[in-house]
N, C-alpha and C positions, 0 to 999 in steps of 0.2 A: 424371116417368117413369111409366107406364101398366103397371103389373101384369099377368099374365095365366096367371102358375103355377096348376098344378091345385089346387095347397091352400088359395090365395083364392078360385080359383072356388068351392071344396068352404066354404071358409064364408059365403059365400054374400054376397063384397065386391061390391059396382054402382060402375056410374058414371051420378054426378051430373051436372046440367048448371047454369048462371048464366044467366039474363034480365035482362035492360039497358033501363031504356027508352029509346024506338029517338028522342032530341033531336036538333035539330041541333046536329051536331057540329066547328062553323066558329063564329067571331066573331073581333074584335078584340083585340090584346094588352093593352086596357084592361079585359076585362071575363072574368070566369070561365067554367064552362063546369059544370055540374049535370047528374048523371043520379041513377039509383034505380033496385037492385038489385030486381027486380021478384017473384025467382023464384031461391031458393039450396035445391034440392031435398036433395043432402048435408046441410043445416046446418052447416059446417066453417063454419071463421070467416072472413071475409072480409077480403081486405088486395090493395091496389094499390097500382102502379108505372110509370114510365114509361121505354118505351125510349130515349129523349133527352131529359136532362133541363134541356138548354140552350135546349130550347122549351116543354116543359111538365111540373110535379109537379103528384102526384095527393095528393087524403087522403082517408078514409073516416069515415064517422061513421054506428052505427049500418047503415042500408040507402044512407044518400045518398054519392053520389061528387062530391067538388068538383076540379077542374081548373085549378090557374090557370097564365097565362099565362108565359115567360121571354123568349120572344123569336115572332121571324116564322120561321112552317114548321108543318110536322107530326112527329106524332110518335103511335106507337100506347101506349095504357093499360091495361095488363095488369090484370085483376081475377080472381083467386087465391080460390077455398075451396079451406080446409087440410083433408087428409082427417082421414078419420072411423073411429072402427071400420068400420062399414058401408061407407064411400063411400072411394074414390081422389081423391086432389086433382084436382081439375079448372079449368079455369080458359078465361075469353074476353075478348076485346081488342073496344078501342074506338078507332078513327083517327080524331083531331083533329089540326084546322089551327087556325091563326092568322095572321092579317094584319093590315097596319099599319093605324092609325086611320086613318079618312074625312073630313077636314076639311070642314066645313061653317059658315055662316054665326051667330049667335048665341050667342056668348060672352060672358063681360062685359067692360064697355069699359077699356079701357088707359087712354085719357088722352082728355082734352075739346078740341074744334075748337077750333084757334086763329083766327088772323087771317089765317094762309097756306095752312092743313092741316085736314083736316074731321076729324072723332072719329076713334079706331080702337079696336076691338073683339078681343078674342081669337076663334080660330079655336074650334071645338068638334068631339069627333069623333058624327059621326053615328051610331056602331054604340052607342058607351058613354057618349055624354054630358059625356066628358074635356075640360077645357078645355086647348087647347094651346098654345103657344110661336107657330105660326104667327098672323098678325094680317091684318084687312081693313079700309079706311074705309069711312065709311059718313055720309050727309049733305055738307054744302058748307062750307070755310074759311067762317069768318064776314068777313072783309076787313078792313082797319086802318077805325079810330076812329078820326078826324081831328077835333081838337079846340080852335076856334077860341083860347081862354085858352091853349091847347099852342103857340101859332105866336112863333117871333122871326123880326126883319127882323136878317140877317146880313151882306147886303151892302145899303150905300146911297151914292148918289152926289147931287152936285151941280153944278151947270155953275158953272165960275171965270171962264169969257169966252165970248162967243158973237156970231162975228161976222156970222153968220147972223139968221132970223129967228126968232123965239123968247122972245126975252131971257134971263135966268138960273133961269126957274122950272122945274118938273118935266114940260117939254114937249119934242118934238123941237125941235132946232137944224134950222132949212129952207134950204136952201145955194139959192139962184135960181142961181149961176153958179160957174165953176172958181175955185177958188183959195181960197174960204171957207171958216174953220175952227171949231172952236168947244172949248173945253180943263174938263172936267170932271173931280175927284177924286173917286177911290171906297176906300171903307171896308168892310175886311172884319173882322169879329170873328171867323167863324171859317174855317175852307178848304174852298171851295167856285165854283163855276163861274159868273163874271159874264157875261151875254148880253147884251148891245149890239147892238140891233136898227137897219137901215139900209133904205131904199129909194131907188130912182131908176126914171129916167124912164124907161131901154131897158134892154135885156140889158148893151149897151159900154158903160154909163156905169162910175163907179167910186167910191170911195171909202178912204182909208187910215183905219185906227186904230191909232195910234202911242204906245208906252210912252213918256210923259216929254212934254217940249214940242215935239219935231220933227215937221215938217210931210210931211214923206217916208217911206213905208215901205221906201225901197230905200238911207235913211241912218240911219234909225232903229234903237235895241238892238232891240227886239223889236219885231214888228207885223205886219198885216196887212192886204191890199189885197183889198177884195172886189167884185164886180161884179155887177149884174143880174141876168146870167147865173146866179146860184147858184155861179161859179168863186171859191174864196178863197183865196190863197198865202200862208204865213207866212215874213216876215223873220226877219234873227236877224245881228244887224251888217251888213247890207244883203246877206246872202245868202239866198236858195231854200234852206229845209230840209224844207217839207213842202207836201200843197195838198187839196184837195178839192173835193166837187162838190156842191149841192142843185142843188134844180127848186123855185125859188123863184115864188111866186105871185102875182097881181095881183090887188090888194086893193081895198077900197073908194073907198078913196084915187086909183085910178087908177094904181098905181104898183108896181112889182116892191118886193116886200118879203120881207127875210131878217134874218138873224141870224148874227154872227160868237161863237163861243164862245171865253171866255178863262179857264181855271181859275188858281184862287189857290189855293196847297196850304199857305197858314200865314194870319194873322191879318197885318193890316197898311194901310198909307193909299198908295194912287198916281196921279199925275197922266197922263189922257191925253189923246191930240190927235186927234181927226176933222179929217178932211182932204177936201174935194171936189175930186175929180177932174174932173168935168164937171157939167156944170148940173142945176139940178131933181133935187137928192138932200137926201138928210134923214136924221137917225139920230139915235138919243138911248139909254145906257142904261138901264136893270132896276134895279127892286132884288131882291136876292131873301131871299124868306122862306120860314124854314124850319117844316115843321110835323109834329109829331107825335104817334104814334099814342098813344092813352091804354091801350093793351092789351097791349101789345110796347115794345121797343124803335126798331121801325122809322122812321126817318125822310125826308120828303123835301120836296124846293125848289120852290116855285114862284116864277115873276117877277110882280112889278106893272109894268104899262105904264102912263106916263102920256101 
């Protein structure tokens, strides 16, 4: 409160004034905020405060004023000389803001590229240099390490009869005409999806493969009929429970060729039965081997064709 009775006029009280230098008075909640009292003509002692202290307290040391952050906003900095004999307290404000960090690229890195997922890096703020909680990647997944000593053969088969042409080794059974079958056992160690690949002559021609030794997929426990076409129907005690389609292609061979998928979900031995439907078809199948990655856990099947 500002005096002005005639008995301080008469002893001959002034008013002082404070000079700030004139900083900028904006940055980041990561980073303080500095000024210096330039000019305290009273000499009364100098002391600051802040009118919101949920966004920024002040301290004093000597002539320098430090600012630091609480939260995001403004908020003005009262700087106070205590009067004096001479001088009336006087005192000037300083309006600072604060706002949130500037996320920016270069931080140090969180964790190293895998085989799916490229490096990621901490965010940084751009005003104070803060390394933050937000993350960016940065570079390429390195890809699985596929490592031939890493590979097992999990499914393998052999032909038990083959009344086709062929004979029993690791080749297709060749049907010339309807009715020809050929009965191979497959071995699985662990659960995983055997391919038995087939072709024929047109789109109508046809083919069964039949769980166990029956020559029918519409008497058969499980099985399925597939055709040229890319059309496959699965049996199941000689009923329709499901079907699908490819666009199966013609291959060097001259011949429409596809593939029926059969998954095994446990370890185990079973006998099955190819079946021609009509002439000039042929089918034999896979083995597969499993291979994996030396870097990860990840793993996957490929077939050999013979």
């Amino acid at each position: 409160m500002v005096r002005t009775n005639a008995i301080e006029q008469l002893a001959g009280k002034h008013y002082g004034n404070i000079k700030v230098t004139e900083n900028n008075p904006t940055t980041c909640i990561g980073k303080n905020l500095t000024f210096s009292v330039t000019s305290n003509k009273s000499g009364g002692k100098l002391s600051v405060s802040s009118d919101n202290t949920s966004i920024a307290d002040a301290s004093i040391s000597g002539n320098k004023i430090t600012v630091q952050p609480k939260g995001v906003g403004k908020a003005n900095i009262v700087v106070t000389s205590a009067e004096t004999q001479n001088y009336y307290m006087t005192n000037t404000s300083i309006s600072v803001e604060f706002f949130n960090h500037i996320p920016t690229e270069g931080g140090n890195k969180k964790s190293d590229a895998t085989c799916t997922s490229p490096a990621v890096y901490y965010k940084k703020c751009s005003e104070c240099g803060k390394q933050l909680t937000s993350t960016y990647t940065s570079g390429n997944s390195l890809g699985h390490d596929f490592n031939a000593d890493k590979e097992e053969v999990i499914g393998n088969w052999s032909f038990e009869e083959n009344k086709g042409e062929g004979g029993l080794g690791k080749i297709a059974a060749v049907f010339d005409r309807a009715g020809q079958y050929a009965r191979f056992k497959y071995s699985a160690s662990k659960p995983h999806t055997m391919k038995v690949l087939y072709c024929t002559g047109d789109t109508s021609s046809s083919i069964d493969l039949c769980l166990g030794t029956t020559t029918s997929a519409t008497s058969a426990t499980v099985a399925f009929r597939a055709w040229g076409s890319g059309y496959k129907i699965l049996y199941n005690n000689g009923k329709q429970v499901n079907d699908s389609s490819d666009t199966p292609g013609v291959g060097a061979n001259g011949m429409y060729n596809s593939y029926i998928d059969w998954g095994h979900n446990s370890k185990g031995e079973w006998t099955f039965t190819i079946f021609s439907n009509s002439d000039h078809t042929a089918a034999h199948p896979t083995t597969c081997v499993r291979k994996y990655c030396s870097r990860c856990s990840y793993s996957e099947d490929y077939y050999r064709e013979y």
